[in-house]
KOLSE-776836 format. One line per field, with one value per atom (N, C-alpha, C): x, y, z; residue in one letter. Coordinates in pm, whole numbers, plus 32768, in hexadecimal, padded with zeros to 4 digits. Layout:
// residues N
u X / ...
v Y / ...
w Z / ...
koltor A / ...
This chain:
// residues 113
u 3E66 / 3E84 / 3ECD / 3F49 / 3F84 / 3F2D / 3F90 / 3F63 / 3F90 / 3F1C / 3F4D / 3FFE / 4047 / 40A8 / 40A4 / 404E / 4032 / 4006 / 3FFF / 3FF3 / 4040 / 4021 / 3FBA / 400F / 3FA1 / 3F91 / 3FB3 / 4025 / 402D / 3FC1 / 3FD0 / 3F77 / 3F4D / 3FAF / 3F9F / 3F5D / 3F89 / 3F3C / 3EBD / 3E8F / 3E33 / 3DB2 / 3DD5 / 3DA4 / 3DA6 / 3DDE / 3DD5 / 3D54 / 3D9D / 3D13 / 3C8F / 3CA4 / 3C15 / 3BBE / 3C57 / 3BFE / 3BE0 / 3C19 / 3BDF / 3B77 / 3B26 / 3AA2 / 3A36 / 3A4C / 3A25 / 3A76 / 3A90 / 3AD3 / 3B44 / 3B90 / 3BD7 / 3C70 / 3CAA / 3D13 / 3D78 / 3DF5 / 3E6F / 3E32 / 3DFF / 3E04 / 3D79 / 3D2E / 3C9B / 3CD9 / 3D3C / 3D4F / 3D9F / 3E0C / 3E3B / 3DD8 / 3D70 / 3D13 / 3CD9 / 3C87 / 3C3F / 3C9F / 3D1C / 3D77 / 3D80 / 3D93 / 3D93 / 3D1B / 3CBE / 3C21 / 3BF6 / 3C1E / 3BF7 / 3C76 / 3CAE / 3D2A / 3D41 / 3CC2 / 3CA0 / 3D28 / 3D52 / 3DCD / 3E74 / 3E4E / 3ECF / 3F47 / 3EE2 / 3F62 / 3F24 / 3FBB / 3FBC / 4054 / 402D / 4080 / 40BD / 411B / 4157 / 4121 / 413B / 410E / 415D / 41EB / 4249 / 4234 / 41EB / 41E0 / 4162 / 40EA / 4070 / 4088 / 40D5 / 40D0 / 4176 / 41AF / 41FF / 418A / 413E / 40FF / 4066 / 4049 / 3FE9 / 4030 / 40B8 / 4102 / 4111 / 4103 / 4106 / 40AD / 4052 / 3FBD / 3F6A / 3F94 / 3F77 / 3FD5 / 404F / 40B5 / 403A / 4028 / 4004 / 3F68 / 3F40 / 3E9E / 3E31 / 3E29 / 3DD0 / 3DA4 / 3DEC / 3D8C / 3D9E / 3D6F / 3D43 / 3D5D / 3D8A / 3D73 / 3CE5 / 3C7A / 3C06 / 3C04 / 3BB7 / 3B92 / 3B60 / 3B86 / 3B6E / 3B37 / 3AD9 / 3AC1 / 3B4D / 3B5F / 3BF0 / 3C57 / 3CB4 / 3D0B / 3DA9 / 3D93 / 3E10 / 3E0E / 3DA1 / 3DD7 / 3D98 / 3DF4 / 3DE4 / 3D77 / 3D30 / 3CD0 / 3CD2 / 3CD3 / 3D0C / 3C58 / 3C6D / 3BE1 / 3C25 / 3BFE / 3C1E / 3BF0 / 3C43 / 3C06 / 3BF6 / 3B8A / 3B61 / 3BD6 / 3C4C / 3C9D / 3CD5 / 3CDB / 3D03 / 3C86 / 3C1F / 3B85 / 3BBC / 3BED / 3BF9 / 3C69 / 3CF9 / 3D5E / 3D03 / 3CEC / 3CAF / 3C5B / 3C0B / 3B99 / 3C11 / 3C32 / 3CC2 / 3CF4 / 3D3E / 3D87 / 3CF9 / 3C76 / 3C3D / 3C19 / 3BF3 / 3BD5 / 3C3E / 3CA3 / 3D30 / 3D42 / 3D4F / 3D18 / 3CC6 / 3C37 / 3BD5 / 3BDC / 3C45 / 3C50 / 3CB3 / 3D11 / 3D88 / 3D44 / 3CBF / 3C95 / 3C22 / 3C04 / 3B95 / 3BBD / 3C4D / 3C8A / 3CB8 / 3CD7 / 3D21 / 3CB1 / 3C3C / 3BFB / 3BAE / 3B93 / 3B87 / 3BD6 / 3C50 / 3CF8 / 3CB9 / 3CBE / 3CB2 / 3C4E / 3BCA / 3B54 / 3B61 / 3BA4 / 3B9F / 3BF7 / 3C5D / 3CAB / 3C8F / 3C25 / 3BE4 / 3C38 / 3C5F / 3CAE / 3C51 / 3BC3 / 3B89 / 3B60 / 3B79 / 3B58 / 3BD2 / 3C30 / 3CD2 / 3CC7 / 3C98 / 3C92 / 3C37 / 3C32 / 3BAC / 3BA7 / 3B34 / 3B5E / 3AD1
v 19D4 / 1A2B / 1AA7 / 1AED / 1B49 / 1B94 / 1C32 / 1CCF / 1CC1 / 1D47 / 1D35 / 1DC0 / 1D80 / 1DA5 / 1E4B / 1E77 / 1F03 / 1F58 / 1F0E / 1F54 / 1F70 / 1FDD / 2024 / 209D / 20DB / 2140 / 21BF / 2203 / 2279 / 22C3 / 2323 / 2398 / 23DF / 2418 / 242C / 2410 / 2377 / 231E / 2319 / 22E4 / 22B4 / 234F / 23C2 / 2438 / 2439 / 2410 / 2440 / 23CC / 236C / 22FE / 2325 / 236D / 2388 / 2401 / 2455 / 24A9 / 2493 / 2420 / 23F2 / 238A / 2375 / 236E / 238B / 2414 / 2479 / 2489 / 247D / 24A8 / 252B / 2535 / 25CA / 25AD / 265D / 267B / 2656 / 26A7 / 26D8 / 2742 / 2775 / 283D / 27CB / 27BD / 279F / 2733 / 26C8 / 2676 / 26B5 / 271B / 273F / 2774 / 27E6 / 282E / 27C3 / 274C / 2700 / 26A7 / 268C / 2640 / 269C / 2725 / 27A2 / 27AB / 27A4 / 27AD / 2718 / 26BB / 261F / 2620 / 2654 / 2649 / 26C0 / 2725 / 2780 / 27DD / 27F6 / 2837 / 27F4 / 2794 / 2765 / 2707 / 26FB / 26BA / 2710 / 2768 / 27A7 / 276A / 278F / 274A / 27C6 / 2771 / 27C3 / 2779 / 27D1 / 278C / 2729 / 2717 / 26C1 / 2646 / 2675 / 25F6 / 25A1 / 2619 / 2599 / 2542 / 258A / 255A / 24C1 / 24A7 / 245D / 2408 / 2432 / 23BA / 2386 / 23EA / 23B0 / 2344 / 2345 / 2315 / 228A / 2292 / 220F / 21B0 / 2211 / 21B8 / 2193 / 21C7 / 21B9 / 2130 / 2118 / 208E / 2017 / 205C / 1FCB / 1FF2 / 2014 / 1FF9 / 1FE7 / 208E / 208A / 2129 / 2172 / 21DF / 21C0 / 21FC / 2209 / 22A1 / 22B3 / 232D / 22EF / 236C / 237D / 23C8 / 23E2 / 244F / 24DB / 252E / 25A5 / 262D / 265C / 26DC / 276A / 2721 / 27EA / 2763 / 2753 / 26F4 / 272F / 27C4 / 27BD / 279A / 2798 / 2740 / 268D / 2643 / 25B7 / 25CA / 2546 / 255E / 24D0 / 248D / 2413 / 23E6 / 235D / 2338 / 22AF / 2295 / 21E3 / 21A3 / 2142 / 2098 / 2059 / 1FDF / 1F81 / 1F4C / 1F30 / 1F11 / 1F86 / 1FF4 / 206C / 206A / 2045 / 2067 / 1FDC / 1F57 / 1EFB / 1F25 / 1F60 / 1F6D / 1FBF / 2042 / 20A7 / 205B / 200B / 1FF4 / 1F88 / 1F20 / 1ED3 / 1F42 / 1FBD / 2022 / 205A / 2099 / 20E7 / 2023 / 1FB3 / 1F54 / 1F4C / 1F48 / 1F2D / 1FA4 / 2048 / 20A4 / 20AF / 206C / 2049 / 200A / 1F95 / 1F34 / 1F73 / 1FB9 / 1FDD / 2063 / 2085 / 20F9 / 20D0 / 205C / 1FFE / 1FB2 / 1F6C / 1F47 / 1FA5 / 2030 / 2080 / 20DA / 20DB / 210E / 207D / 2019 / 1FA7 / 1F8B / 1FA8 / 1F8B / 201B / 2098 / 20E8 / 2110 / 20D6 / 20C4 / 206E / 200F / 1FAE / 1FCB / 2031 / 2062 / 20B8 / 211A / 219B / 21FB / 2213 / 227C / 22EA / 2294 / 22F8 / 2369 / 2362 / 2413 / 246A / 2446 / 24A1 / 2491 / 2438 / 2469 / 2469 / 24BF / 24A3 / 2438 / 241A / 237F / 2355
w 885D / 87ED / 8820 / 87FF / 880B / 87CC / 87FB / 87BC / 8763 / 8703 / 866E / 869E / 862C / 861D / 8618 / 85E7 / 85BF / 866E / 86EF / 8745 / 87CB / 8803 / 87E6 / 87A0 / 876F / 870F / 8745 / 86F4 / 874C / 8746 / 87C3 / 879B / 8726 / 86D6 / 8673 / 8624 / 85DD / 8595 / 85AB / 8652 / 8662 / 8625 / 866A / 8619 / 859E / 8550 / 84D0 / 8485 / 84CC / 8494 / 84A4 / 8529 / 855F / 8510 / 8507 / 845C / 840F / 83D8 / 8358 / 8345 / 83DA / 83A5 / 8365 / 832A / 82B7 / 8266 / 81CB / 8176 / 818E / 81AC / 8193 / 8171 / 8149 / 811B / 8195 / 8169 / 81B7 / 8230 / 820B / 825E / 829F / 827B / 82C1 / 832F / 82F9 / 837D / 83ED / 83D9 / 8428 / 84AE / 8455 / 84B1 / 850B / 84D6 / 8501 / 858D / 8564 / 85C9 / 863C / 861C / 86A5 / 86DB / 8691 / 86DF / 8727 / 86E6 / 8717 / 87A3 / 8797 / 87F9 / 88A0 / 8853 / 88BF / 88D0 / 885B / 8843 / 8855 / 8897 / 88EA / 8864 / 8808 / 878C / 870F / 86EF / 8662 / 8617 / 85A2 / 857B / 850A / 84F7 / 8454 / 83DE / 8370 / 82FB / 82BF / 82CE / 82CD / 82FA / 83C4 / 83EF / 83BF / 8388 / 8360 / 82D2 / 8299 / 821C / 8223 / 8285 / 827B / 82A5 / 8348 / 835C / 82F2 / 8265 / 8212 / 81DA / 81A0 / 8148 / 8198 / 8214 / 827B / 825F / 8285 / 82B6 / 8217 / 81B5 / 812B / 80FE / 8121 / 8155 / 8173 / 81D4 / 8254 / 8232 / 81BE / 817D / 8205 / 8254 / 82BC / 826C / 820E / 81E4 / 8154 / 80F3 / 807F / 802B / 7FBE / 7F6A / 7F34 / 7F3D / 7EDC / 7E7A / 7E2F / 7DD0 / 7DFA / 7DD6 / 7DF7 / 7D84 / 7DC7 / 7D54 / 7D46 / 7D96 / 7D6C / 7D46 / 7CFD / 7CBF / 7D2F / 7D32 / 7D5D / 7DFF / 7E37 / 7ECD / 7EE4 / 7F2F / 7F33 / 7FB6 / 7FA5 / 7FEF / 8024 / 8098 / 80F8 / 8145 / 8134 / 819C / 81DB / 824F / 82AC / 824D / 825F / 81F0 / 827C / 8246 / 8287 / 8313 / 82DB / 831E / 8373 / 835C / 83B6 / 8401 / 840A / 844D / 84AD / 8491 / 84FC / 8563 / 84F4 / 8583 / 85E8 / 85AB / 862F / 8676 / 8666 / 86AE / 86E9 / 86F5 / 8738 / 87AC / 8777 / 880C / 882B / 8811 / 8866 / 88E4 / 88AF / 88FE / 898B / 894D / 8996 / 89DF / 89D9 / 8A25 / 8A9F / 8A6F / 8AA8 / 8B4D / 8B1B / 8B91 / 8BCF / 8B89 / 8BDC / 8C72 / 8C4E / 8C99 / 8CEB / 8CC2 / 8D1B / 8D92 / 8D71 / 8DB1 / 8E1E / 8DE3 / 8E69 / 8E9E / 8E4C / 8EC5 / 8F0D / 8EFB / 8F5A / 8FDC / 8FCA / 8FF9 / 9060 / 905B / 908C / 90DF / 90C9 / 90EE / 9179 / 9167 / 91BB / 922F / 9231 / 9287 / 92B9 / 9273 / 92E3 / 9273 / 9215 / 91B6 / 9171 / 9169 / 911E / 9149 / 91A2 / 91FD / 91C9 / 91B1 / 9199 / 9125 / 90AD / 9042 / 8FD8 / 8F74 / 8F24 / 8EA1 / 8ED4 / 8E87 / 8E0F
koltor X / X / X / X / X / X / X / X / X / X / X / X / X / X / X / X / X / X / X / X / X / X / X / X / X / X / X / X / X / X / X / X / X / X / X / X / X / X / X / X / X / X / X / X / X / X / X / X / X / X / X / X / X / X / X / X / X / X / X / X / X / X / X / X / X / X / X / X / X / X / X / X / X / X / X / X / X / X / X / X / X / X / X / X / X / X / X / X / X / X / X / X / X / X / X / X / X / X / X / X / X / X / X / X / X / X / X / X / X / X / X / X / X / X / X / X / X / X / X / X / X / X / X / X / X / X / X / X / X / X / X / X / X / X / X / X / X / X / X / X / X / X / X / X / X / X / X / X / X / X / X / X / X / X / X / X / X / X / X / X / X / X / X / X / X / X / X / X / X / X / X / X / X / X / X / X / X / X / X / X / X / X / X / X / X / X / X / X / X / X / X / X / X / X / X / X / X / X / X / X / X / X / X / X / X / X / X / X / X / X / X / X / X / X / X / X / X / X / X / X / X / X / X / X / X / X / X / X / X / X / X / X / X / X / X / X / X / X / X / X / X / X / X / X / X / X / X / X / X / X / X / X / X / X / X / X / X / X / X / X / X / X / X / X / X / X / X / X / X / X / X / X / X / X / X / X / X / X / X / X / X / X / X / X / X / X / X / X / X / X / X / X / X / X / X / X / X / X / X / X / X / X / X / X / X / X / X / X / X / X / X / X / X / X / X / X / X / X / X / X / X / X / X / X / X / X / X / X / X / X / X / X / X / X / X / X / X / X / X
């Protein structure tokens, strides 16, 4: 069986999914992608909202219902809960593998692993 077509997931994406394991807006995912990301991915509001309009496409997030009408409020669907869990797997091995690979050569002293 090949990779699903959808990987891997950029960074981005893969953050944003990962916010929307809790219900939230625009402004709430941004914060949450900078804090899940340890600052290192911010985004514009341009760029989250092209990639909602994406991932709302390819039916891995969802619009819910919301109490304030004027902001949209986004959660993972079932199928956005399988890709991620697909790249964090595929991640997984890619860092098991190199610290195995590295282990076995005497590396792990030079780096942290």
């Amino acid at each position: 069986m090949g990779r699903d077509k959808h990987l891997p997931l950029t960074e981005t994406v893969y953050y944003i999914l990962l916010a929307l394991h809790e219900p939230a807006h625009g402004y709430l995912i941004l914060q949450k992608v900078e804090e899940l990301s340890g600052g290192q991915v911010r985004m514009a509001a341009g760029t989250l909202y092209g990639a909602i309009e994406n991932l709302i496409k390819l039916r891995f997030i969802e619009p819910v219902g919301s109490v304030d009408s004027r902001r949209k409020v986004y959660v993972i669907t079932e199928a956005g809960r399988a890709v991620l869990s697909l790249d964090f797997e595929r991640m997984n091995h890619m860092i098991e593998t190199t610290r195995r690979i590295w282990i076995s050569d005497g590396r792990e002293r030079n780096a942290e692993i």
